[in-house]
C-alpha positions as CSV (number, residue, x, y, z in Angstrom):
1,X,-64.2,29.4,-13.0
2,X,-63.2,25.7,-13.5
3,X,-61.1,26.3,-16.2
4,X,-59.2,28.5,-14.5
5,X,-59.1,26.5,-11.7
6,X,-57.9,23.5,-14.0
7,X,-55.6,25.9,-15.4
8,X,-54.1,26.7,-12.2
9,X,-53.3,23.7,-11.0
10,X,-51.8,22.8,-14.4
11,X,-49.4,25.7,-14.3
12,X,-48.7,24.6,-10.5
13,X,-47.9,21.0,-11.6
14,X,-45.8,22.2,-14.0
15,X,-43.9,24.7,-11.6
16,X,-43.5,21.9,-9.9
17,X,-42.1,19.4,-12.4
18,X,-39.6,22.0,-13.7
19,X,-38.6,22.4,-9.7
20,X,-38.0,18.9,-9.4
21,X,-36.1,19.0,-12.7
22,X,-33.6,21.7,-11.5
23,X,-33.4,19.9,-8.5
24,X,-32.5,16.8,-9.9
25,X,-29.6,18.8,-12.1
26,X,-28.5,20.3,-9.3
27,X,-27.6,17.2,-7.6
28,X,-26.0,15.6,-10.5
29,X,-24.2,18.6,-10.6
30,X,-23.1,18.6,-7.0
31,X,-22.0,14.9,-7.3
32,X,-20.0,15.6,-10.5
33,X,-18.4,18.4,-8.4
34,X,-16.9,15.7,-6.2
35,X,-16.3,12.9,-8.7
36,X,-13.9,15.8,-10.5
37,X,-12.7,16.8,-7.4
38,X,-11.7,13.2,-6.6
39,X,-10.1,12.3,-9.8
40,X,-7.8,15.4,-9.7
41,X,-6.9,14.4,-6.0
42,X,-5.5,10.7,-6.9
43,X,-3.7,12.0,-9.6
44,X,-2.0,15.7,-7.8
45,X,-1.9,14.8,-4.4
46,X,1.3,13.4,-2.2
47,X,-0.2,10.8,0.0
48,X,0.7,7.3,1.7
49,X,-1.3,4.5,3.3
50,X,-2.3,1.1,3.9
51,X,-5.7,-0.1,2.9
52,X,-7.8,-3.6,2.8
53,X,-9.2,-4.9,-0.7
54,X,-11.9,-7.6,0.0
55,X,-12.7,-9.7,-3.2
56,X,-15.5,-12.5,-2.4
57,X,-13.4,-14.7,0.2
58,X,-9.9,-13.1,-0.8
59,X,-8.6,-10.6,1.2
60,X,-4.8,-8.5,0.9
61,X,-3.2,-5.5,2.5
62,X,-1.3,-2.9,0.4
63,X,0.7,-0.5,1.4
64,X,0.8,2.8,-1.3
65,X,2.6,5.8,-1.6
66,X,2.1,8.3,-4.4
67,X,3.9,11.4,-5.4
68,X,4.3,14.0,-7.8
69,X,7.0,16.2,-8.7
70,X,8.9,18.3,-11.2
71,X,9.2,14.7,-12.8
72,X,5.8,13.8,-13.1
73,X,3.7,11.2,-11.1
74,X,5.2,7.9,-9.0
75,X,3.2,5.5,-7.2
76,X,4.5,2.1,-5.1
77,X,2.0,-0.5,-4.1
78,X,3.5,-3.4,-2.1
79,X,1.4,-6.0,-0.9
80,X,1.7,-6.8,2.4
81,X,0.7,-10.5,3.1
82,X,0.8,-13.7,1.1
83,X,2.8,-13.8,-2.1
84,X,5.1,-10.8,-2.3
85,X,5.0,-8.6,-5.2
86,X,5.9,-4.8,-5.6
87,X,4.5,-2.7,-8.4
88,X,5.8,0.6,-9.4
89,X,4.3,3.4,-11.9
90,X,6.4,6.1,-13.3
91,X,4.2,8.0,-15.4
92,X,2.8,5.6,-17.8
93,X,5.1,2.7,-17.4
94,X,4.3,0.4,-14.9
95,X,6.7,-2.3,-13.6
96,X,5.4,-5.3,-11.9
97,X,8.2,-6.9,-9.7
98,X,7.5,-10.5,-9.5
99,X,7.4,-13.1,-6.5
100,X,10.7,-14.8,-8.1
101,X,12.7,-11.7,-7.5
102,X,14.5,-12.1,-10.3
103,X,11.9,-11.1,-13.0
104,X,10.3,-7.7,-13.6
105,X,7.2,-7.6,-16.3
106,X,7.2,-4.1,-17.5
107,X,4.7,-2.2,-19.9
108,X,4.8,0.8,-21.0
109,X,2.0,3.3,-21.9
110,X,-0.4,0.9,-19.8
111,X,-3.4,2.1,-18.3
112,X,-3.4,0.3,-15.6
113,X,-4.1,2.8,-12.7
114,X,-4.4,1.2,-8.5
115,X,-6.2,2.0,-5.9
116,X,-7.2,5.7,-4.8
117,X,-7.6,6.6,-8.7
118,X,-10.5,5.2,-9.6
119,X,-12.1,7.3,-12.0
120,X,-11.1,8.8,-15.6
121,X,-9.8,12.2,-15.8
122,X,-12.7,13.4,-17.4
123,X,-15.6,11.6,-14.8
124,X,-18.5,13.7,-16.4
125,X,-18.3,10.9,-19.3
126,X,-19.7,8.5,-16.5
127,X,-22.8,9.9,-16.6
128,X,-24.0,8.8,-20.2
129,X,-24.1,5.2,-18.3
130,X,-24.2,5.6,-14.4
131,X,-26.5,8.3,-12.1
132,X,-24.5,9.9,-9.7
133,X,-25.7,10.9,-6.5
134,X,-24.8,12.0,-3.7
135,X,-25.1,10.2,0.3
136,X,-24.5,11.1,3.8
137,X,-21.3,11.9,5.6
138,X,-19.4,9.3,6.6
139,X,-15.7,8.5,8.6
140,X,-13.0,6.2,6.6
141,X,-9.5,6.0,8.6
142,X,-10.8,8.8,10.8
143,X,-11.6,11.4,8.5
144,X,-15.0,12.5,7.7
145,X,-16.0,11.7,4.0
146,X,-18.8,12.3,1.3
147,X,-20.1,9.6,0.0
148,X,-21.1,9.4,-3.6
149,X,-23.4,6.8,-5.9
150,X,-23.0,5.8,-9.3
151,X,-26.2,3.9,-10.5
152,X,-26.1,2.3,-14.0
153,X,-28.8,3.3,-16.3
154,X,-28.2,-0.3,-17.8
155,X,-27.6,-3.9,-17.2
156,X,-24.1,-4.1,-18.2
157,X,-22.7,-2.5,-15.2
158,X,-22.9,-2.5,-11.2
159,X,-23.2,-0.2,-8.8
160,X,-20.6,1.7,-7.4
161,X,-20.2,3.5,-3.7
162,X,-17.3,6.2,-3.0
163,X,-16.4,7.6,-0.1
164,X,-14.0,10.8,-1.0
165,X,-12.4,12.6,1.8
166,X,-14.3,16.1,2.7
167,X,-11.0,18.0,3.2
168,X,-9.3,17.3,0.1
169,X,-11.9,14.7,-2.2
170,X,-9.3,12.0,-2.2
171,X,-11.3,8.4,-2.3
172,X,-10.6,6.6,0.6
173,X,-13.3,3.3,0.3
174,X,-15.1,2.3,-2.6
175,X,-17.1,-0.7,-3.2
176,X,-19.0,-2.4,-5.7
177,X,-22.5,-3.9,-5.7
178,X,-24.0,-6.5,-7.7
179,X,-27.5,-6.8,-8.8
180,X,-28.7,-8.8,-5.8
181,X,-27.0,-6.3,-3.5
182,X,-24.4,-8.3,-2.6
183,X,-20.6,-7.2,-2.1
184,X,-18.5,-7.6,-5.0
185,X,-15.2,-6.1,-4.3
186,X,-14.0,-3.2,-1.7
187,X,-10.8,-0.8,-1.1
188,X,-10.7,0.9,2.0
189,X,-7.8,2.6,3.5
190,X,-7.1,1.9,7.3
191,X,-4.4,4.4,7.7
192,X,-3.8,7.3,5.5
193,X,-1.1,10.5,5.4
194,X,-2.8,13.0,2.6
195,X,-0.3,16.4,1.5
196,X,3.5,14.9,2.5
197,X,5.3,13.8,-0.3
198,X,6.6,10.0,0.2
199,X,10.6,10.3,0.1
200,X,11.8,10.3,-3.5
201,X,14.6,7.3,-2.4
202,X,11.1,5.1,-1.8
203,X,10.8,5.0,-5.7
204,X,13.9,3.5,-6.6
205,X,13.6,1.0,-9.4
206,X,15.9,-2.0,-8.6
207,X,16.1,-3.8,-12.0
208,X,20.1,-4.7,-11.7
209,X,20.3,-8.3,-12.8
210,X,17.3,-9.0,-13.0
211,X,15.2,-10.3,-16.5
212,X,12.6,-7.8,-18.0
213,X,9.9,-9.1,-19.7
214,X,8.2,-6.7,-21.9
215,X,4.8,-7.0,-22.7
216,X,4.8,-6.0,-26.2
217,X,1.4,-3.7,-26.9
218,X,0.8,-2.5,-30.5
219,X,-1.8,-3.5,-33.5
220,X,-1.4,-7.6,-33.8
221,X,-4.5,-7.8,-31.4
222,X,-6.2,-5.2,-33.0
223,X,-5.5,-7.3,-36.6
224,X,-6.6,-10.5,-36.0
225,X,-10.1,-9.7,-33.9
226,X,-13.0,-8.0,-34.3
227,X,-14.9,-7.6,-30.4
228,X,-17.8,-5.5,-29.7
229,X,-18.3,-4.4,-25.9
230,X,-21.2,-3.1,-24.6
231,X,-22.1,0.8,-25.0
232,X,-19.7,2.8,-23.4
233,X,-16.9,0.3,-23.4
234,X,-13.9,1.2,-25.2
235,X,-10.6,-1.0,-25.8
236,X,-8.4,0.5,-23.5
237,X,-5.4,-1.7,-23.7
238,X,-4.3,-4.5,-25.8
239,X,-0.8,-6.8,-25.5
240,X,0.5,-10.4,-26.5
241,X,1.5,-12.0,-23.4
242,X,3.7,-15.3,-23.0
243,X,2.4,-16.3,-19.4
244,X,3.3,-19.3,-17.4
245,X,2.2,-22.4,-18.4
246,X,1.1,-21.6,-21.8
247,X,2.6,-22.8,-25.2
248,X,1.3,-19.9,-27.6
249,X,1.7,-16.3,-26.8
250,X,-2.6,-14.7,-25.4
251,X,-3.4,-11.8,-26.4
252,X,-5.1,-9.9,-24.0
253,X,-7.4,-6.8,-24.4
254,X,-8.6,-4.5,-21.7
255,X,-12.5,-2.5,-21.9
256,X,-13.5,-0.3,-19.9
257,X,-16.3,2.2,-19.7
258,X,-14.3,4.4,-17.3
259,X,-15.0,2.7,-14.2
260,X,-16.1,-0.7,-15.0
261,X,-13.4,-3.1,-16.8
262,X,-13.6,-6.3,-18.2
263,X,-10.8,-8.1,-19.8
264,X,-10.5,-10.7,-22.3
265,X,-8.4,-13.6,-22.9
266,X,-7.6,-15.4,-26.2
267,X,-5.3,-18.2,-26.7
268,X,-5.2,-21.0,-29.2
269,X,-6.9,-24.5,-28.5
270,X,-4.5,-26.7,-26.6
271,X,-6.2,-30.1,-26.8
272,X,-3.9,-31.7,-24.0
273,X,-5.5,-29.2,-21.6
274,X,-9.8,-29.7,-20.5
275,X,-10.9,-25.6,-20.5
276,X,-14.1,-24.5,-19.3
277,X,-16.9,-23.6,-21.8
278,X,-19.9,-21.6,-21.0
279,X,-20.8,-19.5,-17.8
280,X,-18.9,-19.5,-14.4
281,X,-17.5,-18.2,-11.4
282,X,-14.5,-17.7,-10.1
283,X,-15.8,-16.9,-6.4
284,X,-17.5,-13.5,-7.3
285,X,-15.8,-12.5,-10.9
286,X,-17.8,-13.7,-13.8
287,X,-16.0,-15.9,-16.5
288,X,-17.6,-16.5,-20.2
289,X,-15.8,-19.2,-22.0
290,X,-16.4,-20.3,-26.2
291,X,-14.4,-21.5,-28.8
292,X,-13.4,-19.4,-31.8
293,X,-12.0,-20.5,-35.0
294,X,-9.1,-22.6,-33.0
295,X,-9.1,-20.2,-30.3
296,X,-10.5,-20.3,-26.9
297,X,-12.1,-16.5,-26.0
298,X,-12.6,-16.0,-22.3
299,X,-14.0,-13.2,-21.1
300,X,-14.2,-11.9,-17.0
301,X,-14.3,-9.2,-15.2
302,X,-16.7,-7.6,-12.3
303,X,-19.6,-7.0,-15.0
304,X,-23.4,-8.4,-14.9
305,X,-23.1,-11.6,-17.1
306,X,-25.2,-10.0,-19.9
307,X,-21.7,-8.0,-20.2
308,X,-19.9,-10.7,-20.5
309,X,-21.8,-13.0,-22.7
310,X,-22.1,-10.4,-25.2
311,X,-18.6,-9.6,-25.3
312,X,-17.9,-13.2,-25.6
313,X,-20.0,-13.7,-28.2
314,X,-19.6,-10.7,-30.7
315,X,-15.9,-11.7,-31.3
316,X,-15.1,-12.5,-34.8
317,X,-11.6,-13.3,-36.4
318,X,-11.1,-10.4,-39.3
């Protein structure tokens, strides 16, 4: 009779464990549903808005319009206070109109993607490094929205929280959390128009006179160094910049794990100039500084440290 009873009860545990397994699937599931849902809304949809990005003290308001067409995807981000700049994205070519007006940096095939589309086209690649779940209902800009959590299964990421709008699974807020559960960045859209297409005229590219500096992108990065990220990271963009104030050309290279990014910065030693070295903080983005060969690596981005320091330190000239 006992081993029966010890019998039953270990069938029922393991009823139980399998429920809880299937349950656990099936949420995973129902949050992938909405993270595919919400990167096929920032990419397809007409929309147009104004949202807030909070970074540590720094604050900006951008205006956006996005719209697609027979010709593809555009997208206008203006930012609205301070220093004025204007970026525009036709397809894969993004031009970055500068405060001089005079100046246009362009770069072509770039990955660089704003605020609503967050995520890769294919989110279920996330999971490998994040647990998705999924909140309550909440309202952003009036409309009521589902809010979804992405957990790292590691130390080399933070938490992420998305709110994605019920009617249509656009993302209308994010934010990120550090380890301490402290605010690292958030977007949130205060005003938003979702399904009319933003005039066409509203794109226009104004480039006469005006000096276009091309970023050049190709395999000179990819010659020189050797940089391993942490899992899941991939090189996602590489180019040799000539930026303000700097003698040699930097190259600069771009990882990201689909969601999280970090970047990386190397330029030759200038000896007239005192650089940091080590760990810092430039109010909530961490900075890794070293010295390679002649060249100073730095390495930043909204990553745990551990992220960064390992990065930093895994690059080897070839």
């Amino acid at each position: 009779m006992r081993a029966m009873t010890a019998c039953r009860q270990g069938w029922l545990a393991a009823g139980f464990a399998a429920l809880m397994l299937l349950s656990g699937m099936a949420r995973a599931d129902a949050a992938l549903d909405w993270l595919n849902r919400a990167a096929g809304a920032a990419k397809l949809l007409n929309y147009s808005g104004v949202y807030v990005y909070h970074h540590g003290e720094h604050v900006e308001v951008l205006r956006v319009l996005h719209r697609t067409d027979a010709t593809g995807e555009m997208e206008k981000v203006e930012v609205l206070d301070g220093t004025p700049r204007k970026f525009l994205r036709v397809n894969n070519d993004v031009y970055c109109h500068l405060p001089d007006g005079k100046s246009v940096r362009l770069e072509r095939n770039a990955q660089r993607r704003f605020f609503p589309a967050l995520l890769p086209a294919e989110p279920a690649g996330l999971l490998d490094y994040y647990e998705a779940r999924l909140g309550g209902t909440e309202r952003v800009a009036g409309r009521p929205c589902q809010v979804v959590k992405l957990e790292p299964r590691d130390s080399y990421r933070y938490t992420y929280h998305l709110w994605l709008d019920k009617q249509t699974g656009l993302p209308l807020k994010s934010r990120v959390v550090n380890d301490s559960g402290a605010v690292v960045s958030m977007f949130v859209f205060s005003e938003i128009q979702i399904g009319k297409a933003p005039d066409a005229q509203l794109f226009r590219n104004d480039l006469a006179g005006k000096r276009i500096q091309q970023a050049s992108l190709g395999t000179s990065a990819e010659v020189a160094w050797n940089v391993t990220p942490p899992p899941g990271f991939e090189r996602v963009q590489e180019a040799v910049r000539s930026l303000p104030g700097k003698q040699a050309p930097v190259t600069h290279l771009v990882f990201s794990d689909g969601l999280s990014v970090l970047s990386m910065f190397v330029e030759p030693v200038d000896p007239q100039v005192q650089t940091l070295r080590g760990l810092s903080a430039e109010g909530v983005i961490g900075i890794y500084a070293r010295e390679v060969d002649g060249h100073t690596v730095t390495t930043l981005g909204e990553v745990p440290n551990m992220a960064l320091i390992e990065t930093g330190n895994s690059v080897k000239r070839k």
